[in-house]
N, C-alpha and C positions, 0 to 999 in steps of 0.2 A: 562223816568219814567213809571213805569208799575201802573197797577189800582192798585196793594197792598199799592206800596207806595203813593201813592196820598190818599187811604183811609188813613191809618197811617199818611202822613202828616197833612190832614185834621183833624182828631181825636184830634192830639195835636194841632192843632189852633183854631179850634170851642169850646164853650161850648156847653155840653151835651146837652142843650136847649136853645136858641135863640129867638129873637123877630125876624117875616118873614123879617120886613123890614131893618134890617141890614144883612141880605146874602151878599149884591151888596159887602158891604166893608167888612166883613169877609173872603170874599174869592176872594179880591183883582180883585173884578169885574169877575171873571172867571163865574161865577154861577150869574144869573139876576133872582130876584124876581118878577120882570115885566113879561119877557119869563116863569117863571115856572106858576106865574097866568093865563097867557094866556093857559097856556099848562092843566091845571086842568079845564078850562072853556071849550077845546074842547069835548065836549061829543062824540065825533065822531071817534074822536082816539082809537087808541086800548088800551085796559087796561095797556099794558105793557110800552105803549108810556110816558102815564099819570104817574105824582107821584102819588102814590097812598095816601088817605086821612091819614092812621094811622102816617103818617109824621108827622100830624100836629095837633094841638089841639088850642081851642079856649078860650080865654084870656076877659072873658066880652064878651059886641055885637062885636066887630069889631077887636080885637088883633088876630092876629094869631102866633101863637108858632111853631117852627120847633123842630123838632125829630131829633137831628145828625146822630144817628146811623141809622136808619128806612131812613133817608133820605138820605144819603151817598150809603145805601145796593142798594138804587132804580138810584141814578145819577149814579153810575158807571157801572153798566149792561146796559147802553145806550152808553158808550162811547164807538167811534171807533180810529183805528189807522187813524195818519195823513197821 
């Protein structure tokens, strides 16, 4: 499966906006919302490592919202072949 169709796949099983902490089982654990916190905490990473912020929007103090499209554009520019 190539990154178009995993975007494409994804597209059709995500809602356009999400709550962060159901990723784990929207995407059948492939994608860990634990790993992508950790990964926004590295300040040390390079920009391109990091999701970047416009992924995600905040819901109250403490809700975080995911961006599908914003967020799908940034996880598959990281993906390599197995």
């Amino acid at each position: 499966m190539n990154t178009i169709d995993l975007i494409e796949q994804f597209t059709k099983e995500l809602p356009p906006v999400f709550a962060a902490t159901e990723l784990d089982r929207l995407t059948g654990n492939a994608i860990r919302w634990r790993t992508i916190q950790n990964l926004r905490a590295q300040k040390r990473l390079p920009e391109n490592r990091r999701p970047p912020e416009r992924c995600f929007r905040k819901d109250g103090c403490r809700k975080i919202i995911i961006i599908r499209d914003e967020f799908l554009r940034w996880w598959v520019s990281g993906l390599q072949s197995a």
